[in-house]
MARSE-274318 format. One line per 5 residues: number of its first residue (from 0); their letters; for each residue x, y, z of N, C-alpha, C. Coordinates in steps of 0.2 Angstrom, whole numbers, always signed. Each point is the difference from the previous one (the first is absolute). Example, Ala and Ser with C-alpha at 12.3 -4.5 7.8 and 13.67 -1.06 7.14 Angstrom:
# residues 2
0> as> +66:-28:+39:-4:+6:+0:+4:+6:+0  -2:+5:-4:+4:+6:+1:-4:+5:+3 $
END
This chain:
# residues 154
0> xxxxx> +118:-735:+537:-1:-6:+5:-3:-6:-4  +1:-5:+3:+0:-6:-4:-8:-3:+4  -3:-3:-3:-5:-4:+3:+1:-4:+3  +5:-4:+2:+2:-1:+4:+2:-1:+8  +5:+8:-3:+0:+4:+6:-6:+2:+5 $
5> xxxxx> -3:+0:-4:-6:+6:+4:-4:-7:+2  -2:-6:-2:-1:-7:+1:+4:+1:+8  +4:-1:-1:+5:-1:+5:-2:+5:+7  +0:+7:+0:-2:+4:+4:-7:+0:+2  -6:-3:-3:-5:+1:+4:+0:-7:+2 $
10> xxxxx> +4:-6:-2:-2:-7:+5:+5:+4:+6  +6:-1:+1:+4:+6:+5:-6:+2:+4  -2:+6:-2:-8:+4:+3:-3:-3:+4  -5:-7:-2:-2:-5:+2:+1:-2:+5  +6:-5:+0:+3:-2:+5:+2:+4:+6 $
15> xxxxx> +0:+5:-2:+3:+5:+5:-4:+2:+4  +1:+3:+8:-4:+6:+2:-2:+6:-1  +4:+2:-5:-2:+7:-1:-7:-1:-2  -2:+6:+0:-8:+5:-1:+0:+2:-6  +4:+6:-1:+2:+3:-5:+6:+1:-4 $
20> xxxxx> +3:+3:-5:+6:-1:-4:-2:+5:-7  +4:+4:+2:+3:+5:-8:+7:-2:-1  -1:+0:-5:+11:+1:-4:-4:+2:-7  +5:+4:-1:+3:+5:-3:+6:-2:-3  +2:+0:-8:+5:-4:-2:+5:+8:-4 $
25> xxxxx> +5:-1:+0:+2:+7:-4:-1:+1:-7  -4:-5:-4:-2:+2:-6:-5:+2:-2  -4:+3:+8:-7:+1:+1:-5:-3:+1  +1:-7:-2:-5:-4:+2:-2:+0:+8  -5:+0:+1:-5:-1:+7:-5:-6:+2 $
30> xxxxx> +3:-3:+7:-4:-6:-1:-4:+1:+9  -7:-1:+1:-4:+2:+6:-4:-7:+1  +1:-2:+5:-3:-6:+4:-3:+1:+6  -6:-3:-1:-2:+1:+8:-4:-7:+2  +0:-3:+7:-2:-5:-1:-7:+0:+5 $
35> xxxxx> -5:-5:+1:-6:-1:+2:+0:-2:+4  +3:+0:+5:+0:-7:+6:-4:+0:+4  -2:-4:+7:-5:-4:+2:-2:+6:+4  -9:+2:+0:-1:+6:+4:-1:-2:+5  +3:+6:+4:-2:-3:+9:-5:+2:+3 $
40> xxxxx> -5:-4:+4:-7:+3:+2:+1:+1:+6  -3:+4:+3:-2:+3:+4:+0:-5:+6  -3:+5:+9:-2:-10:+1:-9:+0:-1  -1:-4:+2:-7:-5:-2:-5:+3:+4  -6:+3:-1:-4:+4:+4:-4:-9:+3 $
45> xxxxx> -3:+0:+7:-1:-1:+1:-8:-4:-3  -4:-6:+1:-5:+0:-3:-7:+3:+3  -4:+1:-3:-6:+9:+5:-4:-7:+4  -1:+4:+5:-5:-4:+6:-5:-2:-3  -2:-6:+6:-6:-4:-5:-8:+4:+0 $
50> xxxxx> -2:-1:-4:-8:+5:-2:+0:+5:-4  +8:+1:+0:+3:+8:-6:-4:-1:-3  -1:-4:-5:-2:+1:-7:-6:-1:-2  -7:-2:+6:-6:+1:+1:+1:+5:+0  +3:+3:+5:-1:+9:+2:-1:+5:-6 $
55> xxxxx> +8:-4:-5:-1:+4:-5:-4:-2:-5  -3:-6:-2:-7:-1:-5:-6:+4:+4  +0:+1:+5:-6:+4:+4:+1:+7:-3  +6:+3:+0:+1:+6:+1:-2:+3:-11  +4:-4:-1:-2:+1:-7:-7:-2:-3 $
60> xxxxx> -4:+5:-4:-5:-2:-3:-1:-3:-6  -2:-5:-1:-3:-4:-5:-3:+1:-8  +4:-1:-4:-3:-1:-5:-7:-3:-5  -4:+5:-1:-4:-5:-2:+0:-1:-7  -2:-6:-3:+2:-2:-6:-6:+3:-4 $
65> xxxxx> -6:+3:+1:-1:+6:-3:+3:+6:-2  +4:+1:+5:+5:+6:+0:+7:-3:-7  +1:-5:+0:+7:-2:-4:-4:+1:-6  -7:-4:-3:-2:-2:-6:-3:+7:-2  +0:+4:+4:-2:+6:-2:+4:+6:-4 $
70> xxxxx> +6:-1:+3:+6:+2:-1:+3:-4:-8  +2:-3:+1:+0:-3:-4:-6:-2:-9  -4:+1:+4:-6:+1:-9:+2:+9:-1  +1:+4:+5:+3:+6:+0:+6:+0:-5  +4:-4:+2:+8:+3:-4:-3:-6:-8 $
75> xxxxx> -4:-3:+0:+0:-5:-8:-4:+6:-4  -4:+4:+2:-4:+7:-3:+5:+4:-6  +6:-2:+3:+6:+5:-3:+3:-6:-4  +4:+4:-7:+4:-4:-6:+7:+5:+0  +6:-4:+3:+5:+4:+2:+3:-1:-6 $
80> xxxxx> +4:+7:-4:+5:+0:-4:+7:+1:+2  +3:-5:-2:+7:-2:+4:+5:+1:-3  +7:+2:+1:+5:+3:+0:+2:-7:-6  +3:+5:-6:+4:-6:-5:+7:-3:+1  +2:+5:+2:+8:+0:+4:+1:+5:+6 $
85> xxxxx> +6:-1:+0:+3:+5:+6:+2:+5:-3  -2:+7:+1:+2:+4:-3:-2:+7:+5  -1:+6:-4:-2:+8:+5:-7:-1:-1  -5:+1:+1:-8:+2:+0:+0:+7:-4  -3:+2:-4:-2:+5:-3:-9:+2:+0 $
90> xxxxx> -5:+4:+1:-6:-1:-2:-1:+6:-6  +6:+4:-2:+0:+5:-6:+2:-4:-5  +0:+5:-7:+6:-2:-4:+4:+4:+0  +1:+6:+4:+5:+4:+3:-2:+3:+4  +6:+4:+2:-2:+3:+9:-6:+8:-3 $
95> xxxxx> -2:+2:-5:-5:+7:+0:-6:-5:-4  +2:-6:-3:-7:-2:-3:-6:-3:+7  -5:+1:-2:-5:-5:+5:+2:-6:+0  -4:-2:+5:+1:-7:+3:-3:-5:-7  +1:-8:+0:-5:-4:-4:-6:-1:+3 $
100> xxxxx> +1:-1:+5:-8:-1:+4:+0:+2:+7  -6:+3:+3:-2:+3:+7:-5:-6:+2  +1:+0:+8:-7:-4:+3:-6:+5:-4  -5:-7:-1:-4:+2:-2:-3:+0:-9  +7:+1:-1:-1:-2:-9:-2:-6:-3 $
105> xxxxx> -2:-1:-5:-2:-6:-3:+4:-3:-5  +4:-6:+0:+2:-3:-5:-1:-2:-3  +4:-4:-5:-4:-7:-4:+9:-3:-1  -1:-8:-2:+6:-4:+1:+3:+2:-6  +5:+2:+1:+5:+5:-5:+1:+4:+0 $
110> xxxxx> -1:+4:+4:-1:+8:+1:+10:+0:+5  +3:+5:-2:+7:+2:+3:-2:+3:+7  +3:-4:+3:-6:+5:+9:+8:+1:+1  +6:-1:+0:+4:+2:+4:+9:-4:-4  +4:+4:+3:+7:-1:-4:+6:-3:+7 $
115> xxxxx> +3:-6:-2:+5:-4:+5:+6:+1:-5  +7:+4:+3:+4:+2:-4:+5:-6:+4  +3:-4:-7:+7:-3:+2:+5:-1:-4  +5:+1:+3:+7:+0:-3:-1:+7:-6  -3:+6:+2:+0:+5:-5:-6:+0:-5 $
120> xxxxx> -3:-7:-1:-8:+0:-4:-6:+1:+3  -3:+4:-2:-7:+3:+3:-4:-6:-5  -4:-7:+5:-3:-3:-1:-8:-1:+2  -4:+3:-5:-4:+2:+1:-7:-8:+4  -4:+4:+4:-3:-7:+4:-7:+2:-2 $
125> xxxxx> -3:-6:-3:-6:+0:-3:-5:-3:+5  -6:+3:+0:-7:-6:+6:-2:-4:-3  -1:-5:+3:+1:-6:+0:-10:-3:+1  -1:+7:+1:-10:-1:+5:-3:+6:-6  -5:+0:-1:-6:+4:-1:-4:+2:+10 $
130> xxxxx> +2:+8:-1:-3:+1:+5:+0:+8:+4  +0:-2:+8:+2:+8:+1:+5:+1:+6  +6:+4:-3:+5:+2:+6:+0:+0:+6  -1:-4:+4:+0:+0:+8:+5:+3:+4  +4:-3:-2:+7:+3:+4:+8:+0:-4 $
135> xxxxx> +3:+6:+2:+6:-1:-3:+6:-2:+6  +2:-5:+0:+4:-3:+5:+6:+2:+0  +3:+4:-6:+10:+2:+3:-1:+7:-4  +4:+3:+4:+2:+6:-3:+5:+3:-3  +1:+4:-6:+4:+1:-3:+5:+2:+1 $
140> xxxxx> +7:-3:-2:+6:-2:+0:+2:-6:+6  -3:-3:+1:-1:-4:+5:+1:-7:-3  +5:-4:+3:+3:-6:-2:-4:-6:-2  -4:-3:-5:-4:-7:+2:+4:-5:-2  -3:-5:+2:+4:-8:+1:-5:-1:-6 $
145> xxxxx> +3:-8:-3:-5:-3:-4:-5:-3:+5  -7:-1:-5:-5:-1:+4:-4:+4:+6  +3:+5:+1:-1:+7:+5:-8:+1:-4  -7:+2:+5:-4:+3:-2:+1:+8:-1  -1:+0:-6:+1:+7:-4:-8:+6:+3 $
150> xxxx> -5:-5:-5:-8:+6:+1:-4:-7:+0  -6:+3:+5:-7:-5:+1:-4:+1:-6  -3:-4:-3:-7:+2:-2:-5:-6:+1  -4:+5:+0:-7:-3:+2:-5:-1:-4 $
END
């Protein structure tokens, strides 16, 4: 099929009302469209009677900014080590060897605490803190994202 053709069928598509659209050519080629079109809502709820929402700042308790800066000098205590890429979570170097590190271990900055496997390479992840193992945040063979917190140390 020519670039052009296929140019040619999805303006077609466009223009058109269809939704959807498969064709199937006899030399096996396959071509699947689907389009986006405008979502329909619902109808409009009504807007809440007047005082609603005193009612509900009444009904919900309050923050106090003790509580938040507490919380938070709480979570800056920790030095998160972060996922290098996307890959599987390992915390062995195999499945019968021990782990690299357990809560409560003590590291220092270079230590192999844990292995992020991708595309088939076991990439070893080094801490990044001098310290001690708070927490291990993913479990093995379990998916992380880049930047995903890995282990806490404290």
């Amino acid at each position: 099929m020519e670039y052009k053709e296929l140019k040619t069928i999805i303006k077609d598509m466009e223009e058109s009302k269809l939704e959807e659209l498969n064709i199937t050519f006899p030399d096996g080629t396959k071509i699947e469209m689907k389009k986006h079109g405008e979502r329909k809502c619902g109808p409009m709820m009504p807007p809440p009677p007047m005082g609603y929402m005193a009612q509900v700042q009444a009904a919900v308790p309050e923050l106090k900014k003790e509580d938040i800066s507490a919380s938070s000098k709480e979570e800056e205590t920790y030095n998160i080590v972060k996922s290098p890429m996307v890959g599987t979570f390992y915390s062995k170097p195999s499945p019968k060897a021990e782990a690299f590190v357990k809560v409560g271990d003590k590291v220092k900055k270079g230590d192999v605490i844990c292995i992020v496997e991708a595309m088939k390479l076991m990439n070893e992840v080094e801490s990044e803190f001098d310290g001690e193992v708070v927490e291990i945040c993913c479990k093995d063979d379990e998916m992380v994202e880049y930047g995903q917190a890995l282990i806490k140390i404290k």
